[in-house]
C-alpha positions as CSV (number, residue, x, y, z in Angstrom):
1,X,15.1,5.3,-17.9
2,X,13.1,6.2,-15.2
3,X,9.8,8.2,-16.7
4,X,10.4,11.0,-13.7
5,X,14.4,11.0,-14.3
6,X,13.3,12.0,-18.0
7,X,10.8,14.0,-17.0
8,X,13.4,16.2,-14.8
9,X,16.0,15.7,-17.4
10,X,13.3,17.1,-20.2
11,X,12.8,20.4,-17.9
12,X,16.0,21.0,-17.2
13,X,16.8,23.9,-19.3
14,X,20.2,23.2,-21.9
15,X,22.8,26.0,-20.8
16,X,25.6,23.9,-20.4
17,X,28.3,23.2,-23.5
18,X,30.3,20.1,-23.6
19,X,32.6,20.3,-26.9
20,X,34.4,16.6,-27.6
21,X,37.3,16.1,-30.2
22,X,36.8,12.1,-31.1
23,X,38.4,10.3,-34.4
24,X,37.0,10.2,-37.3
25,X,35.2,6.5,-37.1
26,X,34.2,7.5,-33.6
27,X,32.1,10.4,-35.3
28,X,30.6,8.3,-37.4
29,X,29.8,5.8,-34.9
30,X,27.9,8.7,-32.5
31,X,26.2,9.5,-35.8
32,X,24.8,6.3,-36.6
33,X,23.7,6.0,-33.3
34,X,21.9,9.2,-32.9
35,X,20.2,8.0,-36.2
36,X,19.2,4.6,-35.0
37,X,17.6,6.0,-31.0
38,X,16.1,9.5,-32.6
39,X,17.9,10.8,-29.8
40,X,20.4,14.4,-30.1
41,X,24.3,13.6,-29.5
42,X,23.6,15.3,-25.6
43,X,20.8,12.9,-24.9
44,X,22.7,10.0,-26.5
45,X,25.8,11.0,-24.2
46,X,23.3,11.4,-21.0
47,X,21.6,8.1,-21.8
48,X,25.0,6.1,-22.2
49,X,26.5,8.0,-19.1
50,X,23.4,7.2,-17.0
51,X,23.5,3.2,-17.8
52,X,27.1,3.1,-16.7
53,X,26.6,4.6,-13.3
54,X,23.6,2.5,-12.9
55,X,25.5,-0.3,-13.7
56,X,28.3,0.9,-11.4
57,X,25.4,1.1,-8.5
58,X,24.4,-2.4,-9.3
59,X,26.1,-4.9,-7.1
60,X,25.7,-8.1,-9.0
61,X,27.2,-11.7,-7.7
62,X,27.5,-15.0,-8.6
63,X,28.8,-18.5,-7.2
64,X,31.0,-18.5,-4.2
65,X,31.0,-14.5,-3.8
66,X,27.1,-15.0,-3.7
67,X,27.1,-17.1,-1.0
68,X,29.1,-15.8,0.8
69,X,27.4,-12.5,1.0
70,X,23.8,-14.2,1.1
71,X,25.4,-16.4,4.7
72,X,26.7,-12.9,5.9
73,X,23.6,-11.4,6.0
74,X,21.8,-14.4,7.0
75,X,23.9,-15.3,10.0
76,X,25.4,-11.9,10.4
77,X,28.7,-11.9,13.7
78,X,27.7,-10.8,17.1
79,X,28.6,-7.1,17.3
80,X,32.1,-6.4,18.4
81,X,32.2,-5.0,22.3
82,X,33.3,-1.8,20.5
83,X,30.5,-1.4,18.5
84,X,28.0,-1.9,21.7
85,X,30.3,0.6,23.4
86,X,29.7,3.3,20.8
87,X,25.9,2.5,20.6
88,X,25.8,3.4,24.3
89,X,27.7,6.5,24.3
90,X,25.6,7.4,21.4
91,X,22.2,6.8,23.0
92,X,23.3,8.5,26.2
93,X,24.3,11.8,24.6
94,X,21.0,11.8,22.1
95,X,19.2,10.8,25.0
């Protein structure tokens, strides 16, 4: 984790109340694992929510995707006639 996002997250004052009903194994699961980091259940449930999204935000690619990708922004189209169009009546109004 970032050291300011922790920092901020530190700060933050606890106000908010999330209330979970889980099984039993799940429980004991959270438990152990709040054990093992040193970390509250919140803090657990932040940390584990925050390396999904950044995961979700990570774009990662491999074999024929990769290339792909890498020769479209290497050799990227001409821009369509629409697209110059709308660049013009853009800068003319901005302008």
């Amino acid at each position: 984790m970032a050291k300011a996002a922790k920092k901020d997250q530190a700060r933050e004052r606890k106000t908010a109340r999330m209330e979970l009903r889980v099984a039993p194994s799940v429980r004991e699961l959270i438990e152990r694992a709040t054990v093992v980091s040193g970390l509250a259940a919140g803090d657990l449930a932040y940390e584990g929510a925050r390396r999904i999204l950044e995961e979700h935000e990570r774009m990662a690619l491999r074999g024929a995707d990769r290339e792909a990708f890498l020769r479209a922004v290497s050799q990227p189209p001409p821009p369509a006639s629409r697209l110059i169009a709308a660049l013009r009546r853009h800068r003319s109004k901005i302008s």
